[in-house]
Each structure stands twice: as C-alpha cells, then as structure tokens.
C-alpha positions as a Markdown table, in Angstrom:
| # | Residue | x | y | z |
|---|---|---|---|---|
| 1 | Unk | 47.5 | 26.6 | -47.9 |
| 2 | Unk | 49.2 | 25.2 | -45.0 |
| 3 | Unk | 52.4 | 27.1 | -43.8 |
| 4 | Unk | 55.2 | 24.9 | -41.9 |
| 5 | Unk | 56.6 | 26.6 | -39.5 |
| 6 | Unk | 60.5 | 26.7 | -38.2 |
| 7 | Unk | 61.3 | 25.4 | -35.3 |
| 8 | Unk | 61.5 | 29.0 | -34.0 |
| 9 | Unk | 58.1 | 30.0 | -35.3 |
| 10 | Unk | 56.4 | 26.8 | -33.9 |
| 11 | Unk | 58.5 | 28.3 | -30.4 |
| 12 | Unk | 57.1 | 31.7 | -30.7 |
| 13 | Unk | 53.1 | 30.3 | -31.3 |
| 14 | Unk | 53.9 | 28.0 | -28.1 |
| 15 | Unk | 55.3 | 31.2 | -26.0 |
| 16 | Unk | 52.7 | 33.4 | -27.1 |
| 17 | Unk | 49.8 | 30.8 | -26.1 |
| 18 | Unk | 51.2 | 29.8 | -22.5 |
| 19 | Unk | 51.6 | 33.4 | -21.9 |
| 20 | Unk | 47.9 | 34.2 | -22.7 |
| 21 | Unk | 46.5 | 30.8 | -20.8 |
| 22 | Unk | 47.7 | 31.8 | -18.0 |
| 23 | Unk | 47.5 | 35.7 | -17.7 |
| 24 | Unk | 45.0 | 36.7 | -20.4 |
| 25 | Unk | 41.6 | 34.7 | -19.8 |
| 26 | Unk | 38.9 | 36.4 | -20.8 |
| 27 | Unk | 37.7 | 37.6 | -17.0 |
| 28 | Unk | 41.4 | 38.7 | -16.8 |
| 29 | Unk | 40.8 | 40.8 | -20.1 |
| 30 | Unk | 37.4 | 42.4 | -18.9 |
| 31 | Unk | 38.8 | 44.1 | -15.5 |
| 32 | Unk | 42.2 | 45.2 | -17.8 |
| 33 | Unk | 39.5 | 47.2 | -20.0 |
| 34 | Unk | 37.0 | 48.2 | -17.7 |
| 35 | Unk | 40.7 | 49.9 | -15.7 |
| 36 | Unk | 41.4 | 53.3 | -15.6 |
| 37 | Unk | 44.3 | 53.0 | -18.3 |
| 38 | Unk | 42.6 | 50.7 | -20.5 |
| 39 | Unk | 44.9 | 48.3 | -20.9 |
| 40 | Unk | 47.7 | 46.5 | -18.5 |
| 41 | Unk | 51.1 | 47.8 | -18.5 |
| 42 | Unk | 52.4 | 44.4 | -16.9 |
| 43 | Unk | 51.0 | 42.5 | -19.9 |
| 44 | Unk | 53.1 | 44.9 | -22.0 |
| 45 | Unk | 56.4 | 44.6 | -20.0 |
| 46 | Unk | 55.3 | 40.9 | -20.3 |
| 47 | Unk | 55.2 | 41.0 | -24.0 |
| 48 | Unk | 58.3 | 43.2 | -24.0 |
| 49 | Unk | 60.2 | 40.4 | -22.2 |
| 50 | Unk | 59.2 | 37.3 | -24.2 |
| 51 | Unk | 60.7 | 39.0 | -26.8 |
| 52 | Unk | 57.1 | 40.0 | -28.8 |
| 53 | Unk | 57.9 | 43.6 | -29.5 |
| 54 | Unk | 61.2 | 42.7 | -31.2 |
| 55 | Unk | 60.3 | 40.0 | -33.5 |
| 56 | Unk | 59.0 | 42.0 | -36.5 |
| 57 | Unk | 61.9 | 44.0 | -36.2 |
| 58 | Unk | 64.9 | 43.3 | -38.5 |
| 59 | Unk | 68.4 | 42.5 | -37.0 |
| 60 | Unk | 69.6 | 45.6 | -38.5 |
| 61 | Unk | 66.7 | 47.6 | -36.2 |
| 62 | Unk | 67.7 | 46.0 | -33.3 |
| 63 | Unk | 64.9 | 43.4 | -33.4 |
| 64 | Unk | 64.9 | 39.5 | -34.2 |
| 65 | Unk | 64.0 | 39.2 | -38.0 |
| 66 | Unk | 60.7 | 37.3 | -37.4 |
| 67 | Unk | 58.5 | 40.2 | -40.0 |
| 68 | Unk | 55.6 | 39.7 | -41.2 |
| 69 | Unk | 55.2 | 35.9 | -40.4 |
| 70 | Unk | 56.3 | 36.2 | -36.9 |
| 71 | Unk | 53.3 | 39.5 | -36.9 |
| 72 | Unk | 50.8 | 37.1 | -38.1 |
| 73 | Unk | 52.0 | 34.1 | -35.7 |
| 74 | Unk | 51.2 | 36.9 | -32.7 |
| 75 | Unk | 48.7 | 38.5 | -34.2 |
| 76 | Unk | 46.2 | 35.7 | -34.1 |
| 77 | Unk | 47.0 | 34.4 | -30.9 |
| 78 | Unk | 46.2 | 37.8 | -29.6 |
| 79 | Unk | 42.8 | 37.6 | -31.9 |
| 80 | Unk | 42.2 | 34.3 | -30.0 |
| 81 | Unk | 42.1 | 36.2 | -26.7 |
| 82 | Unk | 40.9 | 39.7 | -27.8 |
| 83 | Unk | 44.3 | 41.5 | -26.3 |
| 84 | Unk | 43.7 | 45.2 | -26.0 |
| 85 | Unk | 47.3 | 45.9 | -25.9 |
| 86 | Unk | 48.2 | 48.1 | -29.2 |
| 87 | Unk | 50.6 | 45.8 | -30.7 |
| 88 | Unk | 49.3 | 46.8 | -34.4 |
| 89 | Unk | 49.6 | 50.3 | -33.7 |
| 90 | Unk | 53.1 | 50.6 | -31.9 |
| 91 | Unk | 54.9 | 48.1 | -32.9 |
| 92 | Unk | 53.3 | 47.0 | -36.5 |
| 93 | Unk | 52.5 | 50.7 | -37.9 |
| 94 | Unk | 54.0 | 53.4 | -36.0 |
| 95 | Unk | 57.4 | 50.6 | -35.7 |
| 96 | Unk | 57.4 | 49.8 | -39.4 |
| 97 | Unk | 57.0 | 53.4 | -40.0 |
| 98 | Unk | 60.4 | 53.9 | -37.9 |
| 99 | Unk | 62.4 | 51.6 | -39.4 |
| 100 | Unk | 60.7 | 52.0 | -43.0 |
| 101 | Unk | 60.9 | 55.9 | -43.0 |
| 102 | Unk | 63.4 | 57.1 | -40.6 |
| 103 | Unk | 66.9 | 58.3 | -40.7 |
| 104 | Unk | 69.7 | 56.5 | -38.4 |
| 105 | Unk | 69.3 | 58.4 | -35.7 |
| 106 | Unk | 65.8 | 58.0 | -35.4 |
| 107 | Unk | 65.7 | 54.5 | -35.9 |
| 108 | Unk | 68.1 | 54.5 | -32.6 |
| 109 | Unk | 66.5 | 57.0 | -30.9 |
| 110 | Unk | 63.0 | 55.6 | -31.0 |
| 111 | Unk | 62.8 | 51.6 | -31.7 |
| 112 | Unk | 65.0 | 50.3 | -29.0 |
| 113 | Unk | 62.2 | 51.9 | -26.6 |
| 114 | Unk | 59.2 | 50.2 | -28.9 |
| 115 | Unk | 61.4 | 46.5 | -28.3 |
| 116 | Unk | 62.0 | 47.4 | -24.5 |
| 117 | Unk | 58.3 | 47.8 | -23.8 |
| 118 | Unk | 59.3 | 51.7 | -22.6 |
| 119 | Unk | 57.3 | 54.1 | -25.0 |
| 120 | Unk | 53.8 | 53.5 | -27.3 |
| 121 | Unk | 53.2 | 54.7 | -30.0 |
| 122 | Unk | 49.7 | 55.7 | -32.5 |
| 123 | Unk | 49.5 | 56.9 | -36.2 |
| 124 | Unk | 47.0 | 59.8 | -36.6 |
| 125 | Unk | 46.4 | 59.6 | -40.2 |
| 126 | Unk | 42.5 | 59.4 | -40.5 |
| 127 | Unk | 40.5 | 63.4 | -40.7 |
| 128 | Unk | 36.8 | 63.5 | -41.3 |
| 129 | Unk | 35.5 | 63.0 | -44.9 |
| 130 | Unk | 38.9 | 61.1 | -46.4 |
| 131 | Unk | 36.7 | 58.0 | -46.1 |
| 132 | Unk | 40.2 | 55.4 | -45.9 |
| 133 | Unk | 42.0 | 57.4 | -48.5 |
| 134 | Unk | 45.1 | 57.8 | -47.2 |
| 135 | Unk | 46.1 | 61.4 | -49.6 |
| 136 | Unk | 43.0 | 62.9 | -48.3 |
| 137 | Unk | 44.8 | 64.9 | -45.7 |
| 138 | Unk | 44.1 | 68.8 | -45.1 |
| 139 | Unk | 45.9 | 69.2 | -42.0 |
| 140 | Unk | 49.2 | 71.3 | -43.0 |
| 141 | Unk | 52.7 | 72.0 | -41.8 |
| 142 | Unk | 55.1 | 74.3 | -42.0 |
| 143 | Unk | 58.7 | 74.6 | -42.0 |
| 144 | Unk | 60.2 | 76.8 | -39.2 |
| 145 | Unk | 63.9 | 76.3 | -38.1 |
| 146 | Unk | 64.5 | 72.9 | -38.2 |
| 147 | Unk | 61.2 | 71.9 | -37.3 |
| 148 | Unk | 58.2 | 71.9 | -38.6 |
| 149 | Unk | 54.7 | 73.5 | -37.2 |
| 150 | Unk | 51.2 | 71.6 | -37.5 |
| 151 | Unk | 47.6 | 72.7 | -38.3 |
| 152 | Unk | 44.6 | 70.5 | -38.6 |
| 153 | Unk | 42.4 | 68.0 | -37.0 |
| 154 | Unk | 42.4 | 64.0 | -37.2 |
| 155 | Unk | 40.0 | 61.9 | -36.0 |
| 156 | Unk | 39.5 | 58.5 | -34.5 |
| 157 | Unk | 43.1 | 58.0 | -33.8 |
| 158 | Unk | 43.5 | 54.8 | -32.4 |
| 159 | Unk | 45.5 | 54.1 | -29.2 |
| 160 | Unk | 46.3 | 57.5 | -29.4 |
| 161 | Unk | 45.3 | 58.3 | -25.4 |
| 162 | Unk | 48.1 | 55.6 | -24.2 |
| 163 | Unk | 50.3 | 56.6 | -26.9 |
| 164 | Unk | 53.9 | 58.3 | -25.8 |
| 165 | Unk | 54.8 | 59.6 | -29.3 |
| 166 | Unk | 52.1 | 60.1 | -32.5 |
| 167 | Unk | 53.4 | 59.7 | -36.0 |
| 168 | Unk | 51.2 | 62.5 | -37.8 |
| 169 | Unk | 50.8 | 63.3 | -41.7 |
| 170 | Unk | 50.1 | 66.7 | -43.0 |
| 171 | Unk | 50.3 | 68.9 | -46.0 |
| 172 | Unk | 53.7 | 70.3 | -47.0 |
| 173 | Unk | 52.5 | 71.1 | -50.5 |
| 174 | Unk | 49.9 | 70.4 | -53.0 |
| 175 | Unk | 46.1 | 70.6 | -52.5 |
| 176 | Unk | 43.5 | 67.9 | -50.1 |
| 177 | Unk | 43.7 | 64.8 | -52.8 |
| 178 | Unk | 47.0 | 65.1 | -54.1 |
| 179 | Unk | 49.2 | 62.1 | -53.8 |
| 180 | Unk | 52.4 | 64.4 | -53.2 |
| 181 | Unk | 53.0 | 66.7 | -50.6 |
| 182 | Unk | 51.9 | 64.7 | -47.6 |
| 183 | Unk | 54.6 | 64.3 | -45.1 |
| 184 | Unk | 54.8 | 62.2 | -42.1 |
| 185 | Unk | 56.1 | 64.0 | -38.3 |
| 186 | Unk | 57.0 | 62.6 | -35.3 |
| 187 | Unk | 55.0 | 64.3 | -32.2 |
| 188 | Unk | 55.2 | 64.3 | -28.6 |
| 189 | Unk | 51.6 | 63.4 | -27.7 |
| 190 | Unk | 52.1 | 65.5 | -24.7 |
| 191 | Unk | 53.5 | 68.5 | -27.0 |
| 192 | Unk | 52.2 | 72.0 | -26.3 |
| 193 | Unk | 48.9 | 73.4 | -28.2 |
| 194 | Unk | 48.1 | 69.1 | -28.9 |
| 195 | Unk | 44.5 | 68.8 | -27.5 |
| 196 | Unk | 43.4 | 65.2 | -27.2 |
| 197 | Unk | 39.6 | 64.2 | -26.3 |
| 198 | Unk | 39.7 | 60.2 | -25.8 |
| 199 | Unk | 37.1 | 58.2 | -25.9 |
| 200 | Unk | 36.0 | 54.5 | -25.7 |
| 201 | Unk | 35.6 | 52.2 | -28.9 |
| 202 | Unk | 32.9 | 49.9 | -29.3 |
| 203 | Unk | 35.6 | 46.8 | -28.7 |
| 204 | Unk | 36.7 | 48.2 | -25.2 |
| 205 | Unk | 39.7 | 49.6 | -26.9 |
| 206 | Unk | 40.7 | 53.6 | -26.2 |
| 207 | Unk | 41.1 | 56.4 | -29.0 |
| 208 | Unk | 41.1 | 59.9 | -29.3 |
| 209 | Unk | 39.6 | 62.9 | -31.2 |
| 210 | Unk | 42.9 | 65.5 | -32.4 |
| 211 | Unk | 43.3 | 69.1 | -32.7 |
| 212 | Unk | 46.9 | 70.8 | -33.6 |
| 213 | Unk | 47.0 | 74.2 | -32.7 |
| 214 | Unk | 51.0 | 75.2 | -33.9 |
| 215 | Unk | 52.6 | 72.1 | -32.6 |
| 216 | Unk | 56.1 | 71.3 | -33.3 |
| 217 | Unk | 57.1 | 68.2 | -35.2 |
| 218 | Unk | 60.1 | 66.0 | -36.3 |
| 219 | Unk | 60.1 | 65.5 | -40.0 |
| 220 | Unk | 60.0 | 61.3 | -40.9 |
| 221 | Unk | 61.2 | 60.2 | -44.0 |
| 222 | Unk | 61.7 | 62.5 | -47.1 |
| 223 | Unk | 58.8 | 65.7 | -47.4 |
| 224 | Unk | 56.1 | 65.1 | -49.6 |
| 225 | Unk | 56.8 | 61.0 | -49.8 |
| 226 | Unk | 54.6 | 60.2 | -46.9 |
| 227 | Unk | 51.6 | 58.7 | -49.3 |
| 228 | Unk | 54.0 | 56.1 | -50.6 |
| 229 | Unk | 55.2 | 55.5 | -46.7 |
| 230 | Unk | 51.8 | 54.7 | -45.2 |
| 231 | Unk | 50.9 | 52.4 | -48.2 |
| 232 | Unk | 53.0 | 49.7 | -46.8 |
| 233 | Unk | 52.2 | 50.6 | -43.5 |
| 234 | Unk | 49.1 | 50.2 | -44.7 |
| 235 | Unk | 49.7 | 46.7 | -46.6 |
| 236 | Unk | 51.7 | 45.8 | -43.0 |
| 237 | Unk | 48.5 | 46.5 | -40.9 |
| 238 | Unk | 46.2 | 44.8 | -42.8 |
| 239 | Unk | 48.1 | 41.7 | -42.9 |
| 240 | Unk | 48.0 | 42.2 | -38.9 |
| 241 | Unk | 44.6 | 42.4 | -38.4 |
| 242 | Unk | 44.0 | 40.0 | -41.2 |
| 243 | Unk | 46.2 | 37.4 | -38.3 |
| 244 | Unk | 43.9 | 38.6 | -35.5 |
| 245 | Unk | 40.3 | 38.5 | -36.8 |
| 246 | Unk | 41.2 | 34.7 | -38.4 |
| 247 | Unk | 42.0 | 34.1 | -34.9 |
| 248 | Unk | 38.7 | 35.7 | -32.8 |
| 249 | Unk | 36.8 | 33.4 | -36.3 |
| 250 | Unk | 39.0 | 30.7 | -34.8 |
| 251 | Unk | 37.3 | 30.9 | -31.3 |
| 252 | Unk | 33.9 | 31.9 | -32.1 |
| 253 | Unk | 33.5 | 28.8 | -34.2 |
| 254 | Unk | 34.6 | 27.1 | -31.2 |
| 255 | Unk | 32.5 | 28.2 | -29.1 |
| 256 | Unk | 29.1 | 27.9 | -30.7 |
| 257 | Unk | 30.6 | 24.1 | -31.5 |
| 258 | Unk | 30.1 | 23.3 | -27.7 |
| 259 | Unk | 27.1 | 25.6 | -27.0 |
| 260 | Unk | 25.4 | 23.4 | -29.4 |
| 261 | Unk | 26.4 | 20.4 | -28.0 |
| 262 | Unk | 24.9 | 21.3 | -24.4 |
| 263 | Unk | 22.0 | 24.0 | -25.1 |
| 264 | Unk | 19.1 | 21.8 | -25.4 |
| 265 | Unk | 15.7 | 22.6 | -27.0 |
| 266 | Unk | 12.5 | 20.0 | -27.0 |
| 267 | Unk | 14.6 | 17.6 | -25.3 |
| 268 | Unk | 17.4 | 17.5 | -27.3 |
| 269 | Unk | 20.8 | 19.6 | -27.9 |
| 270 | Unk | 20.3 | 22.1 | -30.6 |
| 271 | Unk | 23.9 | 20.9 | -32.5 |
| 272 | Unk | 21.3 | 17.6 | -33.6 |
| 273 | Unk | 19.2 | 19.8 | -36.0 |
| 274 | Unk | 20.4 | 19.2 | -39.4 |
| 275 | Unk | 19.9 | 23.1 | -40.5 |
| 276 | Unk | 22.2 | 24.1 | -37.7 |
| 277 | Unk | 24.6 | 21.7 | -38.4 |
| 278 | Unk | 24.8 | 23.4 | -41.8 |
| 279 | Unk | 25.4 | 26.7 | -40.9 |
| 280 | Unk | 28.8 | 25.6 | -38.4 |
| 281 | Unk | 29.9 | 23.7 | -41.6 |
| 282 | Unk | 29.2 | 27.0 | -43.3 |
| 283 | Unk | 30.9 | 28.8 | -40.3 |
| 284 | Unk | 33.9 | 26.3 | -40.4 |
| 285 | Unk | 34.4 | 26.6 | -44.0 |
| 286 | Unk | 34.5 | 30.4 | -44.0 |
| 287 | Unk | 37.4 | 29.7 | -41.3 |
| 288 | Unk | 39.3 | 27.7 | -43.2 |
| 289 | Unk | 39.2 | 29.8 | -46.2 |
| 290 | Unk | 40.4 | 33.1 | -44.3 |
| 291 | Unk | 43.1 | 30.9 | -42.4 |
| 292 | Unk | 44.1 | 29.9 | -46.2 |
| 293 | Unk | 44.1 | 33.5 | -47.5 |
| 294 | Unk | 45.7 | 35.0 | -44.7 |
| 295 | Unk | 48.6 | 32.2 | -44.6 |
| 296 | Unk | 49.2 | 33.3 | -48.2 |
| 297 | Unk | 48.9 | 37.4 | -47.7 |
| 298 | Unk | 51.6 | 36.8 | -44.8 |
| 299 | Unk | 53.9 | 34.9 | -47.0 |
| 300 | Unk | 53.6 | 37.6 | -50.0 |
| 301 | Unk | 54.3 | 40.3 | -47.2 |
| 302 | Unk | 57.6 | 38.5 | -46.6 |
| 303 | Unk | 58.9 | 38.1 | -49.8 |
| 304 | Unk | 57.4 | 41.8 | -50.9 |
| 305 | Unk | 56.1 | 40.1 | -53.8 |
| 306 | Unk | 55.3 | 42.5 | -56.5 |
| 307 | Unk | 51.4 | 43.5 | -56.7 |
| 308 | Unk | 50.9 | 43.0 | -53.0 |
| 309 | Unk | 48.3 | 45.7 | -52.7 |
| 310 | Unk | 45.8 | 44.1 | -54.7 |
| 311 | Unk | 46.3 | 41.4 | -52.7 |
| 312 | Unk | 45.9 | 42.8 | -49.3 |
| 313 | Unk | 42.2 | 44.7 | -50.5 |
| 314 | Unk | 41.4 | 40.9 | -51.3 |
| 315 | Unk | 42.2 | 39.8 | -48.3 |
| 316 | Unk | 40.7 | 42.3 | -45.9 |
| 317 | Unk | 37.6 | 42.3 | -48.0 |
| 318 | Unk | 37.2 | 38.0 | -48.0 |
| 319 | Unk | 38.5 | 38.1 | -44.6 |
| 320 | Unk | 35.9 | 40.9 | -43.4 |
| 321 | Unk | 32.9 | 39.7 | -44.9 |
| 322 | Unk | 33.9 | 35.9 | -43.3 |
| 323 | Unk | 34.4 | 37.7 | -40.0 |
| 324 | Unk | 31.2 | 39.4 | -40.3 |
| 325 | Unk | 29.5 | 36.0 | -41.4 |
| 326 | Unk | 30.5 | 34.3 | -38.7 |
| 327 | Unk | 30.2 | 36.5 | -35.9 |
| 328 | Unk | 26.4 | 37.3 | -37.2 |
| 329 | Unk | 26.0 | 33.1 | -36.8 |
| 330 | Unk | 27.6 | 32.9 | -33.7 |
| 331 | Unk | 25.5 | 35.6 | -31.7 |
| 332 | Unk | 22.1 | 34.0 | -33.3 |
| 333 | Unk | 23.0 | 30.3 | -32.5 |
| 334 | Unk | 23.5 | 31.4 | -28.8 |
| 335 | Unk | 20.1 | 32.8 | -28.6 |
| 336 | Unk | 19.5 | 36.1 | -26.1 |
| 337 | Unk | 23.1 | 35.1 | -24.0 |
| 338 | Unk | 25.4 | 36.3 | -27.2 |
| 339 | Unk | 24.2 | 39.6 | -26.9 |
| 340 | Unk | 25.1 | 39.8 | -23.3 |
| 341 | Unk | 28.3 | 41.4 | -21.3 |
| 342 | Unk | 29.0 | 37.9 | -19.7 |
| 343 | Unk | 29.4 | 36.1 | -22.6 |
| 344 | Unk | 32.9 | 36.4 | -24.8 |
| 345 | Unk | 30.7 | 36.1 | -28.0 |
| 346 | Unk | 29.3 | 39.6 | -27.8 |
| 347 | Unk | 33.0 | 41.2 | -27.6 |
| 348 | Unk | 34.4 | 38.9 | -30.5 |
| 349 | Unk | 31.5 | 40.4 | -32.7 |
| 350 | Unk | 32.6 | 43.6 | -31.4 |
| 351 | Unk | 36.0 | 43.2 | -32.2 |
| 352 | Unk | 35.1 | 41.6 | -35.9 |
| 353 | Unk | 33.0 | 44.9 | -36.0 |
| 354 | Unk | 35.9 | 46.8 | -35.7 |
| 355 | Unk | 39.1 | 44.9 | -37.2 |
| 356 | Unk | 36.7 | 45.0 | -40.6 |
| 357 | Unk | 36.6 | 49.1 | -40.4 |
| 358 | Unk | 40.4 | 49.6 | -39.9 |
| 359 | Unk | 42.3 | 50.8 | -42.8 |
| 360 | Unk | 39.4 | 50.3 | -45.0 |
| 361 | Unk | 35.8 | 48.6 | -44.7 |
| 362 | Unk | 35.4 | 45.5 | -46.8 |
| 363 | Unk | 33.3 | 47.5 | -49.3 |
| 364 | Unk | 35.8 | 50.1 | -49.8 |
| 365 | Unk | 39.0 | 47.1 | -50.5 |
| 366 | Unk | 36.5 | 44.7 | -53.2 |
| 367 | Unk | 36.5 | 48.5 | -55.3 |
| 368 | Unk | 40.1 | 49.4 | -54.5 |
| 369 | Unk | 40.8 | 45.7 | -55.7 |
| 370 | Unk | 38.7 | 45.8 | -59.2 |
| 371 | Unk | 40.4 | 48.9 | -59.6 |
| 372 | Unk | 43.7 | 47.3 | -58.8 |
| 373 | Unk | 42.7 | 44.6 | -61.1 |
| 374 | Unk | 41.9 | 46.7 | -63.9 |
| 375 | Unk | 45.3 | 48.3 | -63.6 |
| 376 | Unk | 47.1 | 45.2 | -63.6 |
C-alpha cells in the first residue's frame, strides 16, 4: 500500500521534518531527557504553534480535521527522531477521550488548552494484575454531590508526572472483570489525597506509580460506558504508536545501512559479506511490510471501518514483532557500540522495547486477534 497524500498532508510531513532537523537532533534530544522536567516545554509550544496539537482534532473541536492520517503523518516523523514529548498521551488518548466522551462544556473547557500547547494530559488506566485488559479495573468511585470520590491504585501511568489533568477509570458498579460499570473521571493531578511517585522508563520517558486516597473527580462520558470509551481510545493509540515505531524501523535500517558500508573487518567493509547483506534485505523487508500495514490501519481508522479492532491487534502484533526483529539486527550488526549511550541505536531498541508493550504486548494482540477472528 502506498498512500498519496494531499497537498496539505505532503505540507504537514514537510513541517514536521524541518522542525525536527533543526531543533530535535539526537544530541538535542539526549540533554531534553537527561533535564530536570524530562522533556522541553519550548518544543511543545513549538509543536503547539505549527499547528501539531490541533490537527487530529475535528473542526467541530476546534482543531483542523487532519484525524487519524494527520496522527500517523506526525507520529512517525516523531518515531524518526525518538521525541519524548507526550503527543500520544495528551493529545491522541487523553484528547480523543475529550472530544469522544465529553459533554459541550468540557470539550470547551479542556481541548482549546490541549491545541494551545497550555495544559498535558495522561490516562491512568493500567492497575497491577489486569495484564492490558482494559475492564480489569478495581479502583472505585463514588457519587457524592455532584462529584464523584476515588479509591484505588494504578500503575505505570505514562506521562503522568508532566501531566496537568489525569483521565482516570474506576468502578461505579459491577465486580473487577465486568465490562460495565467502569467509568472514566477527569482529575486534577495536583488534587488533594493524589499521591504520585514518578519514575524513569527504560526509553528516557517519565511515568508514575498512583495512589487515590478520596479524591474528587469530574465524571466523562455516561457512568458505567467507559469500557466502550477506551476501546477506541485504545484502537486510536495503537494506530499512533503503530506511525512511530514504523518510523524509529525507518531509521535503524538506515543506520546499520551506512555502518556497514564503513565498519571494516579483514580488510574489507562488513556490508560485502553476502550473509549480512541478507539479513538488511531481511531488515528492509520487514520495513516495508509494517510501513504497508500501518498505511492501511491508518486509513481504516479514518473511515471507522467496521471490524477495526481485529485489525488494530494485527497490526500492533506484525508491527511489534518487525520492530523487535529489527532492532535485535541492528544492535548485533553494530557490534559492542549499539549497546552503548553514544550511539542512537541503543535508544531506538529502547523505544521499540517499549512502543511494543503499550496497550498490549504483541503476544497478548495475535490471541486477542484469533479470538477476534473467531468471532467474526
């Protein structure tokens, strides 16, 4: 599959690349991680003000229509640079969430602040032992006034230590694995009784460990329908990181590419060994494939084609095990210096690591997508 862009799209790639040439090399991304934050505010008002934030947005939301294409056009640009920023879990999740979910007033209180660059936002969905299933949830609310009042623990929230606002779900009704009853709540992150323990991610990126003691949330969306809601957040997400670990493939195959052609061993350059040459046509092919499949996913997220689940475990299993293939090659064919800080290669395989854990391993989407299959 090759997708032809619009003349806006090709416009938006172009923008997106320039931007990261010139601000986001890779010794440029090292001292933004190794900061106290964690990640560069400028970049985000910089990203704000090219317009990035708004372009999955609809019209309607106060954004410029670009959905799921546009996500996938930034999205592996970003992969191709290893941006820390948390585009996927501001503007992708906890935005589609918003506009998805949320009443009027919410939409307007909280979106135009996402597209201005002014507030970030996390999802804390994940508690220990739901292993990616996204009704597994034991931490509870409870109505009082015209709020409600959480309980409970989630773990592994990403991007939750920068975050402004959380988007939490918990248990209005119903018992741990029960499809209904789990509702979704707007939370201050800096809300009374909200302890947050951050910690660093293998990848250089920030999360955080999540204990509600009584805290006060905003109900989002109708109670007990929050399942439903985070399934397409879900099926967004994945698309997302689908765009950004095609792109980090993208720039690992490049790399070991011209490491072969200068690294040289018994006199000659190691690309001239025919078995090595095999495994970057392996490496290339796995590429292509992924770009192919994650071309089509994005497509099938914009025309919310029926059956797009299945489709989405198909692609984040395929696209994860390629990822993993090719980052395992890459690190090998440059010897000792891909395991090393210096080297870029090391923190693609860390960021392929990761991407292929988010929202569900590989493993867990080739079962969810028999099961799907059988279904179907």
């Amino acid at each position: 599959m090759d997708i032809q862009f619009t003349e806006e799209q090709e416009l938006l790639r172009s923008s997106v690349q320039r931007l990261l040439r010139d601000r986001y090399d890779f010794d440029a991304r090292r001292k933004i991680v190794a900061s106290e934050d964690g990640f560069s505010r400028k970049h985000w008002a910089e990203f704000a003000e090219l317009g990035l934030l708004a372009a999955p947005f609809s019209e309607a939301a106060g954004g410029l229509g670009g959905g799921p294409l546009s996500t996938m056009i930034i999205m592996q640009e970003f992969g191709r640079r290893l941006v820390v920023e948390p585009f996927v879990e501001t503007v992708v999740v906890a935005g589609g969430l918003l506009e998805q979910a949320g009443s009027d007033a919410q939409q307007q209180a909280y979106i135009a602040d996402i597209i201005a660059g002014t507030k970030l936002w996390a999802l804390a969905w994940t508690e220990r032992g739901s292993r990616f299933d996204l009704a597994t949830v034991t931490t509870a609310a409870r109505r009082e006034g015209n709020d409600y009042v959480l309980t409970g623990e989630k773990t592994a929230v990403m991007a939750a230590p920068w975050a402004d606002h959380l988007i939490v779900s918990a248990r209005t009704s119903g018992h741990r694995h029960d499809r209904g009853g789990v509702s979704l709540f707007v939370v201050d992150r800096r809300a009374a009784n909200l302890d947050l323990q951050s910690f660093r991610t293998i990848d250089g990126r920030r999360a955080a460990e999540i204990s509600l003691r009584g805290v006060r949330g905003e109900l989002l969306g109708g109670e007990g329908e929050g399942v439903a809601a985070l399934e397409a957040c879900r099926n967004r997400a994945i698309g997302a990181l689908c765009a950004e670990a095609v792109g980090a493939i993208g720039e690992l195959n490049d790399a070991t590419l011209d490491y072969s052609k200068t690294r040289k061993q018994f006199g000659v350059t190691i690309g001239s060994f025919q078995v090595l040459q095999h495994r970057m046509v392996d490496m290339f092919i796995a590429h292509q494939e992924a770009l192919s499949l994650m071309q089509h996913l994005s497509l099938s997220l914009s025309d919310d084609e029926a059956g797009i689940s299945r489709l989405v475990s198909g692609a984040k299993s395929k696209i994860g095990y390629a990822g993993k293939f090719v980052a395992d090659q890459a690190v090998q064919l440059h010897g000792g210096m891909g395991m090393t800080d210096e080297l870029n290669v090391g923190h693609y395989f860390k960021r392929i690591s990761s991407i292929n854990i988010q929202f569900g391993d590989p493993a867990y989407h080739v079962l969810r997508f028999a099961q799907l299959d059988a279904v179907a």
